[in-house]
Structure formats: structure tokens, C-alpha cells
C-alpha positions in Angstrom: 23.6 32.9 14.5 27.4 32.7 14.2 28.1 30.3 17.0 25.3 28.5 15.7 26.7 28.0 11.7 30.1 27.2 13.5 29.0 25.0 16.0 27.0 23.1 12.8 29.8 23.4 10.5 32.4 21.9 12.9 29.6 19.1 13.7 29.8 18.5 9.9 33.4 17.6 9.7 33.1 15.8 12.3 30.2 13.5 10.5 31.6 13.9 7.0 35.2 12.2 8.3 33.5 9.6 10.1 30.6 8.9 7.4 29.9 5.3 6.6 31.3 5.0 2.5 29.0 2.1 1.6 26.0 0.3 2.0 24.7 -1.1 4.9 21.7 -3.6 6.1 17.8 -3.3 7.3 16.2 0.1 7.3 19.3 1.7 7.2 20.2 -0.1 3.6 16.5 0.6 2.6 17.0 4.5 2.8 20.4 4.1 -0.1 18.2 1.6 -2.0 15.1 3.2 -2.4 16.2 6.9 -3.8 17.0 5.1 -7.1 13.7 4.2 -7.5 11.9 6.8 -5.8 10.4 4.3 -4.0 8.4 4.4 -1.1 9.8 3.1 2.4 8.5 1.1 5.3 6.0 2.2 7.4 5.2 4.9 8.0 6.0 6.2 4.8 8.7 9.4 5.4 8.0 11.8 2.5 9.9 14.4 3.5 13.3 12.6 4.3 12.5 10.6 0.9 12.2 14.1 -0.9 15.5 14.7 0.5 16.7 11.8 0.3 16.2 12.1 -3.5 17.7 15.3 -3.8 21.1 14.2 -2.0 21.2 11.4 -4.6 21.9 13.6 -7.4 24.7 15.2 -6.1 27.8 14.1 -7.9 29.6 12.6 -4.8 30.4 9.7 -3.7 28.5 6.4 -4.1 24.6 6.1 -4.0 25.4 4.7 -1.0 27.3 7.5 1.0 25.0 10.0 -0.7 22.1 9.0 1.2 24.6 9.0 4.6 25.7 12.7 3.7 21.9 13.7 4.4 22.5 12.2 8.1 25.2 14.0 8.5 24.0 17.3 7.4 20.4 17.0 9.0 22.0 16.3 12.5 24.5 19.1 11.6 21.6 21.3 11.8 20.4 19.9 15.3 23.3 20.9 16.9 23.4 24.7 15.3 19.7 24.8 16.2 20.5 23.7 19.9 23.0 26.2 20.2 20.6 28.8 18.8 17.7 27.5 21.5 20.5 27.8 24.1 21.2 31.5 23.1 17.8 33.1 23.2 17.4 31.1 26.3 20.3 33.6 27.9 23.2 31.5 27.8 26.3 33.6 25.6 27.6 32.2 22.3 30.8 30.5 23.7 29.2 28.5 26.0 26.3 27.6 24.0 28.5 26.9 21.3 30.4 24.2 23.4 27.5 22.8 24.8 26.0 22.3 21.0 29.8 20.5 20.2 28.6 18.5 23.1 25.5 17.3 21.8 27.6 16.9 18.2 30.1 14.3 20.0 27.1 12.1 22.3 27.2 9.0 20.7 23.5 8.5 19.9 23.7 11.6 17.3 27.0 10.8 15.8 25.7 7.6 15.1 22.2 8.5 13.4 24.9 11.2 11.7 26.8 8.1 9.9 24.2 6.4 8.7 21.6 7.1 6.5 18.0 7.4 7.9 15.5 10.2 8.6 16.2 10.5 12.7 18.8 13.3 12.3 16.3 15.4 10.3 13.4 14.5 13.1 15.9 16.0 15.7 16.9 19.4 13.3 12.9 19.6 12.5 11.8 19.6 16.2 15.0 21.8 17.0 13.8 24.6 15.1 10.6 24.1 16.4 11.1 24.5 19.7 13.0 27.1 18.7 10.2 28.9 16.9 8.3 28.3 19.8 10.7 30.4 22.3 11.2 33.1 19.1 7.4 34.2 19.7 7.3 34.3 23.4 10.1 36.6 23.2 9.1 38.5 20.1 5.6 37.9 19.7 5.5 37.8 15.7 2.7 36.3 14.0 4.7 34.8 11.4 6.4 32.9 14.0 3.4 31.3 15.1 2.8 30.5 11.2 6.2 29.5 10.6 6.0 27.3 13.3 3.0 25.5 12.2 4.3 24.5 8.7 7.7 23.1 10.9 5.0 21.1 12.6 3.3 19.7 9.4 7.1 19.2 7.1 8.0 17.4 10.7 5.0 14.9 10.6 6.0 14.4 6.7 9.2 13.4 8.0 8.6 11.3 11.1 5.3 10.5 12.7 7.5 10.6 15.8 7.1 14.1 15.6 3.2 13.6 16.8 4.2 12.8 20.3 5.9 16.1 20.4 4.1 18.7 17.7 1.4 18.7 20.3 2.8 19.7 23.4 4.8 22.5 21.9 1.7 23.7 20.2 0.0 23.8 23.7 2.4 25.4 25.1 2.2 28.5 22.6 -1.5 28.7 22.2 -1.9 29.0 26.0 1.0 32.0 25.9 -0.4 33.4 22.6 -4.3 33.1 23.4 -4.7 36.6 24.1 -2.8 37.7 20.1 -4.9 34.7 19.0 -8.3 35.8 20.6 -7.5 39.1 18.4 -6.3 37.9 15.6 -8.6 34.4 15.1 -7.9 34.5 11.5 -4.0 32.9 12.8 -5.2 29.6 14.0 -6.9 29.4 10.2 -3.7 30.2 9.2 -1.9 27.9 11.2 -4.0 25.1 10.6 -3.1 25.5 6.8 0.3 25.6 7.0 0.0 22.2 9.1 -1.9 20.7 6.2 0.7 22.2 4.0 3.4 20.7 5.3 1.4 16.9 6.3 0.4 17.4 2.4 3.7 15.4 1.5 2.1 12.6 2.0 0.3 12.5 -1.1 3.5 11.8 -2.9 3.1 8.4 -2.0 -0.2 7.2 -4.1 1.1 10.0 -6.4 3.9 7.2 -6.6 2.2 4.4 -6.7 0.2 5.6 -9.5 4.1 4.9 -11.5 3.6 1.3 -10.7 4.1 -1.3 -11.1 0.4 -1.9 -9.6 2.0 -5.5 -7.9 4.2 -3.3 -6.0 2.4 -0.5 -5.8 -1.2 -0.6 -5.8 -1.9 -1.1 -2.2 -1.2 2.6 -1.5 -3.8 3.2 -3.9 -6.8 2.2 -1.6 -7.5 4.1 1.6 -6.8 1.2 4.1 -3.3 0.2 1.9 -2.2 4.1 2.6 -3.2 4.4 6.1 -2.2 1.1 7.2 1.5 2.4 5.7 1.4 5.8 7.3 -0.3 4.9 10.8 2.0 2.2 10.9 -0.5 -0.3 12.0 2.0 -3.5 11.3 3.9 -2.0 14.8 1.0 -1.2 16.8 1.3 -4.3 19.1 4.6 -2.7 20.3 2.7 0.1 21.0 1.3 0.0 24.8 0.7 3.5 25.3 -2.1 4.9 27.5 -2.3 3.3 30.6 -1.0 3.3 34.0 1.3 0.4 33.2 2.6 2.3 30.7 3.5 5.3 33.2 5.5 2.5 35.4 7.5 1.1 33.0 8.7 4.5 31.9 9.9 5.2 35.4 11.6 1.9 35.3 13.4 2.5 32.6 14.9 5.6 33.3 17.9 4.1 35.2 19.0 2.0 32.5 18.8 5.2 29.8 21.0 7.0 32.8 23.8 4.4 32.2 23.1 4.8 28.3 23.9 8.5 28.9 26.8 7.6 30.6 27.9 5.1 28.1 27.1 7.3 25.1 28.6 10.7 26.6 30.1 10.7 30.8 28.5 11.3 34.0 29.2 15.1 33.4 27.4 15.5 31.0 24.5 13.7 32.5 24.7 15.5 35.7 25.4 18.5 34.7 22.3 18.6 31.7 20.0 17.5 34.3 21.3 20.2 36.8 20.7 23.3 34.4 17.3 22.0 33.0 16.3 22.2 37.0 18.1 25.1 37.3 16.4 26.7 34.4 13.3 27.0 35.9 14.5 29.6 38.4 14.9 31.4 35.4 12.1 31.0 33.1 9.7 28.5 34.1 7.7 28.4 30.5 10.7 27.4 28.6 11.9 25.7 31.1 8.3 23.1 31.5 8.3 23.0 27.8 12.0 21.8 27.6 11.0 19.2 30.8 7.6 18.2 29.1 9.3 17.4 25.9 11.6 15.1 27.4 9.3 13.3 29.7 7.2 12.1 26.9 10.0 11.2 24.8 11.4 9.1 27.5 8.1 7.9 27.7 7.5 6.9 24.4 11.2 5.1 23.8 10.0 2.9 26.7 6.6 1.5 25.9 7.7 1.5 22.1 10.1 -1.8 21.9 12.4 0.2 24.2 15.6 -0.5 22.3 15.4 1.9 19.9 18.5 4.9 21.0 17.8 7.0 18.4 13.8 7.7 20.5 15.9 9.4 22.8 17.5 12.1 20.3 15.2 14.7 21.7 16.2 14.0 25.4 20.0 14.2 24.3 19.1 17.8 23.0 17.3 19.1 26.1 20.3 17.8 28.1 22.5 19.8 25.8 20.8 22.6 26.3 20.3 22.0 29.8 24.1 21.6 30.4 24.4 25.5 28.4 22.1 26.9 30.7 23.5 25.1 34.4 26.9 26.6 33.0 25.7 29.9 32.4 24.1 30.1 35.5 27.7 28.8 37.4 29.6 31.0 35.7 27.8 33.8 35.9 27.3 33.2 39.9 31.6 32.7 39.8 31.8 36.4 38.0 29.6 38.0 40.4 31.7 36.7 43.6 35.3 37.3 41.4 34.8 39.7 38.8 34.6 39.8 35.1 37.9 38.7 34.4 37.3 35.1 35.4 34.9 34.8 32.4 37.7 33.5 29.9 37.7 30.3 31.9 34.2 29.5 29.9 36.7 27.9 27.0 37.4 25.7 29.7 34.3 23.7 28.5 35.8 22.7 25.2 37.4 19.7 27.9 33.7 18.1 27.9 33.5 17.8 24.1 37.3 16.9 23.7 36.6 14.2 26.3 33.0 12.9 24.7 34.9 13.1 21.5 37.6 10.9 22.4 35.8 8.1 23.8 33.5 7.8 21.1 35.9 8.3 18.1 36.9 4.5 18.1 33.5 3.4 17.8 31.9 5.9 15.7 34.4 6.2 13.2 32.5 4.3 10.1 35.0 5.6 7.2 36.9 2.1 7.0 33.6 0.2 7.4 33.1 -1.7 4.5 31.2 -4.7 6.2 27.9 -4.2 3.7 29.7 -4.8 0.4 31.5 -7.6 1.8 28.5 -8.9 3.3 27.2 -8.8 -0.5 29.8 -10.2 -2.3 30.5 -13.1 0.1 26.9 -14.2 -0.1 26.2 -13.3 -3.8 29.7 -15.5 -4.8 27.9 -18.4 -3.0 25.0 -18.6 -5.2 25.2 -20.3 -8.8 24.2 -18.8 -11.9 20.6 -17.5 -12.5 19.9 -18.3 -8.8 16.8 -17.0 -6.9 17.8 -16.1 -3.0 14.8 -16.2 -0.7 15.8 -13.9 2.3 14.7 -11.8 5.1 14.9 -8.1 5.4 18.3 -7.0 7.1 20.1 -9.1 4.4 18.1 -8.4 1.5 18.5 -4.6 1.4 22.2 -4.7 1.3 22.2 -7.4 -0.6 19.6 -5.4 -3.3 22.0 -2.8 -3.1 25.0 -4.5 -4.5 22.7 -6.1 -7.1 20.3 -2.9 -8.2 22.6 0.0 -7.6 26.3 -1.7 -8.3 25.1 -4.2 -10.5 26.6 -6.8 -8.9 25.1 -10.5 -10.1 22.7 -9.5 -12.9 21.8 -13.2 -13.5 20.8 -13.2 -9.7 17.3 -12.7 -8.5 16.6 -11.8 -5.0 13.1 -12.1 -3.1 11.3 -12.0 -0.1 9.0 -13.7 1.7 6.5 -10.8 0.4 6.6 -10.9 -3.6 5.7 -7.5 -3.1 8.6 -6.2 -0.9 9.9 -3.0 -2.5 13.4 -2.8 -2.3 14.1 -5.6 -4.8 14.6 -4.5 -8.8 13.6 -7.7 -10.1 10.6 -8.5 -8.7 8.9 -12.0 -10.1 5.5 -13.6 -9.3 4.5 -17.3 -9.5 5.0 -20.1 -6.8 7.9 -20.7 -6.0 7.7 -24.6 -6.5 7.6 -23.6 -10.4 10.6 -21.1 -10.1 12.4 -24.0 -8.4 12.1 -25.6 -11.2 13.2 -23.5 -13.6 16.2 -22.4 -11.5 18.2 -23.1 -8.6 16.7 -21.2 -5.6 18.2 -20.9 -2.2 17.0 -19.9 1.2 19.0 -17.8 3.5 17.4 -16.7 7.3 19.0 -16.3 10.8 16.3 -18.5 12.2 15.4 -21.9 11.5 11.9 -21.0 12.1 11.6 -18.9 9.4 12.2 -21.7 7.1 10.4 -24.5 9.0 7.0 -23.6 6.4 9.6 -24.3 3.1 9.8 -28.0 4.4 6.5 -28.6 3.6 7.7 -28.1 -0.6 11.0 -28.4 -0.6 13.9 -30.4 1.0 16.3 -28.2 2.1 20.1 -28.8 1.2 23.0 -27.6 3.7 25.3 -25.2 2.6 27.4 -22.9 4.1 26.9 -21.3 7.4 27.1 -17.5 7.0 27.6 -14.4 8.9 24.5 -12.4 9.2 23.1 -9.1 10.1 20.0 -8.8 12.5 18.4 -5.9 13.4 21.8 -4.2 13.5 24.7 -2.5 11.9 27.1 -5.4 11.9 27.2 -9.3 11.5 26.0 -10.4 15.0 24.4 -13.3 13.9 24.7 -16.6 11.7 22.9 -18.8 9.6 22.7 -21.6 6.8 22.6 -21.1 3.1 20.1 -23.3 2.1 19.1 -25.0 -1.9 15.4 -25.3 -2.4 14.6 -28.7 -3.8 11.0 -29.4 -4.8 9.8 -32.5 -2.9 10.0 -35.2 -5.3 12.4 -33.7 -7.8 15.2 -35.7 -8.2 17.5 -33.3 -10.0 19.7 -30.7 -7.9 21.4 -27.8 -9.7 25.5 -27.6 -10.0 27.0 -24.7 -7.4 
């Protein structure tokens, strides 16, 4: 437990120094915005994280902003202590698991899910200590592990409905070792089954929510189909292509290309050597050691027939190799002490290299402290627009953008909108065509893709402005597009910049 609360405390430093201080765009922007409000996120809804996400919001640090980042940090704090703690009861000594849990803190998939704020740290730390529970009862064979474990499972699908694609195959795992205590005791899978609901019960909090209004907003989650369509997230099942044989191939093809993401992320040591002890592991516990392979199969299986961009899928695979890497060194080590004696066993501090070296590389990019590229974002865009403007814009923009105007108060004569009059992550929201707006005040378009205003054509004539930076379905500005004023077609007057 002590290697563990160092390993996660030293993890936290290094996330708290690096932590992004502002606001930031998409889903990522979404998760400072929404606290505020109490609102509800996008699909598929994240109770849990928006609990906590609530919670770290009143804490009197910081900005709204870098409050809802701290959560990150401490939620994939916690993964690393808990893979050091899988690591120790899976025979590998403190020190060494210790370093191999730095390891994992240093990879820079974590480190970057640790500087920004979103709910895939705390997915990691909540399947952590459930596969953790999971090797707790083989060894010990507690019932309250088993029901401990089941309410980790149910808080874990509150969190992430990622969590369903691995909840399952942990749980098999321990009913077939536990079937015996379970054939005794049948009252435990009751139990169990409780604490599951328990813990998938958050959900409720989101028609308890939209009960709060305002019913333009918020009355879809009031209906069955309005809350299951948000928490099955059915707008994303076409990326979906799970189930089939196709689906098995393009996993296998796409395990060379997250190889060289390893590589790029961490070094070819690490890779190796993760890979070596999880096969190496298996020599000495072949349970743990098929759970820990299972679990990593599938996620690699899901990141590649979901999208298959999205790094932050593989967060689970990055903790088996962690572990994996503990174990392989154990094992070497221990092998080196039988052929040399004991007093070669200092030489395990010789580890701390791997971090150090991870650590390095990655600092550079990872280091988000000086990143101020949201609220610049924000005021550069917001400065463009006259007064009592109306932007229409697309999703990335329009949560940092809500940020700076919601939170910071920036523009309070501005109004911002979406394509969806509903979309919940504006303060402001306003109904009506937008013809008649346009008529009342100036309106402008902003979108990275010409497309995307093709349909405003039909209403509007579309003035040039400015060409802007934009973000896209990233962190930074990767993209560009046009500033556009919204005429109505046949309206001959045009509002002053």
C-alpha cells in the first residue's frame, strides 16, 4: 500500500505541474462547461465522472476550467497506485512494482488523459481496482470482495459504458473460480447483482436532471427512447462494427500500427519488455495471467472496430503492459539472484532509467501548463463578432467558445448557437428561425467545412470575413475556416462590424 500511495502521489505531481490551466475545445471543453450547470453530457451520459466532476468544481482552486482538469489528474493518479498494487499481489516486490507503476504514470497516452479534463482517467482507476478486487478474492477468498467488486462494476458503467466490454470478462473470470463459495453461499450473486444495480443506479440522475429544465433542453431525457438513445449511445452506433469475423481481422491488422503508438508514446523497452512478462506470467499463474491477456485482447479489439483513433481505448492495454513489465522484471531479477546471490538485488533501482527516459521524451509534449490556446481561441473569435451578434457554430469551437462566454463572462451581448437549438452547453439558448433572428441581429456562421454551410445558402447570402484558425476533433488549431455574416436573402441592409 505504501509503494502504491507513493507511486500515485509522485504520478500527481507529475500531472498537477503539467495540468492544462484553461479551457479547451470539443468533449474536452464540454466536461469544464457543463459542472456549472450540472448539465448533462454527450452520449452516453457519464453520471459518475459528472458527480465528480461537480464535486472538484467547488474546490476553491484555480479556474472552473483547471478544476475540472485536476479530476484527470487525480483519477489517473489512482490508476497508476492501483497498478502498482495489482503488480504486488501478483508477486512482484514494492520497488519494482513501484517503478513499473512510474512507468505507466510517464506513457504518454495517460499523461495526456491526466491533463485534460474527461472521464478516461477514472475509467482506467475504476477497472484498476477491479481487477484488482478480482485477484484480492482468488487469493483471499472474502465474500465481501466479491461484493465489493460488483458495486466497482456498477459505479464503473456509471462512469463509462466502456467499462461493459470489460466488467464482463472479469466477472467470468471470478464466478468460474468462486463457483464452488457461490454454489454455497447463493444468496452472494443476489448480493452482487444489487450492488451492480447500485452502482448503474446513477444514471437516474439524468431525468432527475432534466426534471430542472428547461424542458427545450431537457425534456428528451424524460421519455424512455430520449434516455436510452443518450445512454446506449445510439448516435455512434454506425462506428460500431463489432461481432463479426471482419471485425476479428481488422483487429489483427491493427495491432502493428498500435505497436509503433507504444513506441511513440513510451520506447521499444517498454513494449518489449510488458509483452515479455505478461507471457512470462503465465508460467506463474495462469488465471491472472488469461484474465490480464483477455482484458487486453478485447480492448485492442474494441479501439479497432470503434473509429480506431481514439488512444485513450487503449488505457487498459497500457496498464496490463505496466504490469506486465513488473512481473518480466521480477522474474529476471529474481533468476539473476539465484545464479549471483542476494546482494545483486539493489540493482532493481536500476529501473528508475525506464521512467527517467519515458519521462523525458514526453515532457516537451505533455507539458500543457503554458497552454493557453482555448482562451485565445475565444477571444480572437469573440473580438471578431459585432455587438449583440448571434454565432452559428459547430461543436469543437462552440464549447470553448461557451466557456469564455458562460463561465468568464466574456461577451455578454453575444449569443452563441448550434446547429441543434437544443445543444446543451450554450447558457443562452434562443428558439425561432433563424431568418427572423437575422433580422433582428447580426448573425454569423463559423464551420471548418464549407459543407456544413452549403444548407444556409438556401436563406441567407453569406458575407466573407476573416479566415480563422480552428480546432477539429483535437486539442489544438489544426484546421481553418471562414467567418461568415448571415444575410437574409433579399434583405438589403447588412449590419456594421
Amino acid at each position: 500500500m505504501i509503494a502504491a500511495l507513493i507511486v500515485s502521489g509522485l504520478s500527481l505531481v507529475i500531472y498537477v505541474r503539467t495540468l492544462l490551466p484553461g479551457s479547451s475545445f470539443g468533449d474536452w471543453g464540454e466536461m469544464q462547461l457543463l459542472p456549472a450547470s450540472f448539465g448533462v453530457p454527450h452520449p452516453t451520459g457519464y453520471p459518475l465522472y459528472m458527480l465528480l466532476d461537480k464535486a472538484f468544481s467547488l474546490l476553491p482552486v484555480g479556474s472552473p476550467a483547471y478544476r475540472a482538469d485536476l479530476l484527470s489528474a487525480v483519477a489517473a493518479a489512482g490508476a497508476t497506485g492501483a497498478s502498482v498494487l495489482i503488480a504486488i499481489r501478483l508477486g512482484v516486490r514494492p520497488v519494482i512494482a513501484g517503478l513499473a507503476g512510474l512507468t505507466l504514470a510517464v506513457t504518454g497516452t495517460l499523461w495526456l488523459e491526466a491533463t485534460f479534463s474527461e472521464m478516461n482517467g477514472l475509467h482506467l482507476f475504476l477497472m484498476a481496482l477491479l481487477i484488482h478486487r478480482a485477484i484480492v478474492w482468488r487469493a483471499e477468498r472474502r465474500d465481501r470482495d466479491l461484493q465489493l467488486g460488483a458495486l466497482l462494476t456498477g459505479l464503473s458503467i456509471s462512469n463509462h459504458m466502456l467499462a461493459i466490454t470489460v466488467a464482463p470478462f472479469v466477472i467470468l473470470f471470478v464466478l468460474i473460480d468462486a463457483r464452488s463459495r457461490l454454489i454455497q453461499r447463493p444468496i452472494l450473486l443476489v448480493q452482487a447483482a444489487l450492488l451492480v444495480l447500485t452502482g448503474v443506479s446513477l444514471y437516474l440522475l439524468i431525468p432527475l436532471r432534466a426534471l430542472g429544465g428547461p424542458p427545450d433542453v431537457y425534456a428528451a431525457f424524460l421519455t424512455w427512447d430520449g434516455l436510452a438513445g443518450l445512454i446506449t449511445g445510439a448516435q455512434f452506433r454506425g462506428d460500431m462494427h463489432f461481432g463479426s469475423g471482419a471485425s476479428l481481422s481488422t483487429a489483427w491488422r491493427a495491432i502493428p500500427d498500435i505497436a509503433i503508438q507504444f513506441q511513440a508514446h513510451a520506447n521499444i523497452v517498454f513494449l518489449v519488455a510488458g509483452v515479455t512478462g505478461g507471457a512470462l506470467h503465465f508460467l506463474r499463474d495462469r488465471w491472472a495471467a488469461s484474465l490480464l491477456a483477455v482484458v487486453a485482447a478485447v480492448n485492442v479489439y474494441v479501439y479497432a472496430n470503434y473509429i480506431g483513433n481514439l488512444e485513450h481505448y487503449l488505457l487498459l492495454t497500457w496498464l496490463v503492459l505496466a504490469v506486465g513489465l513488473a512481473i518480466g522484471s521480477e522474474i529476471l531479477l529474481a533468476a539473476i539472484e539465484r545464479r549471483l546471490g542476494s546482494w545483486v538485488s539493489g540493482t532493481q533501482v536500476l529501473l528508475v532509467l525506464l521512467p527517467l527516459a519515458i519521462a523525458v521524451g514526453n515532457w516537451p509534449t505533455h507539458d500543457q501548463s503554458a497552454n493557453r490556446v482555448g482562451e485565445d481561441f475565444a477571444v480572437g473569435v469573440l473580438d471578431e463578432l459585432p455587438a449583440n451578434a448571434v454565432l452559428l457554430t459547430y461543436w469543437d469551437a462552440l464549447t470553448d467558445l461557451s466557456y469564455a462566454h458562460c463561465i468568464d463572462g466574456a461577451r455578454p451581448d453575444v449569443s452563441l448557437r448550434a446547429y441543434d437549438p437544443a445543444a446543451r452547453v450554450t447558457c443562452d439558448p434562443w428558439t425561432g428561425p433563424l431568418e427572423e433572428v437575422a433580422r433582428e441581429r447580426p448573425v454569423y456562421a463559423l464551420f471548418v467545412f464549407e459543407p456544413d454551410v452549403a444548407s444556409l445558402r438556401d436563406s441567407f447570402t453569406l458575407i466573407t470575413g476573416p479566415t480563422l484558425a480552428l480546432p477539429y476533433g483535437g486539442r489544438g488549431l489544426d484546421h481553418s475556416g471562414v467567418l461568415y455574416r448571415l444575410q437574409p436573402l433579399g434583405d438589403s441592409a447588412v449590419f456594421a462590424p
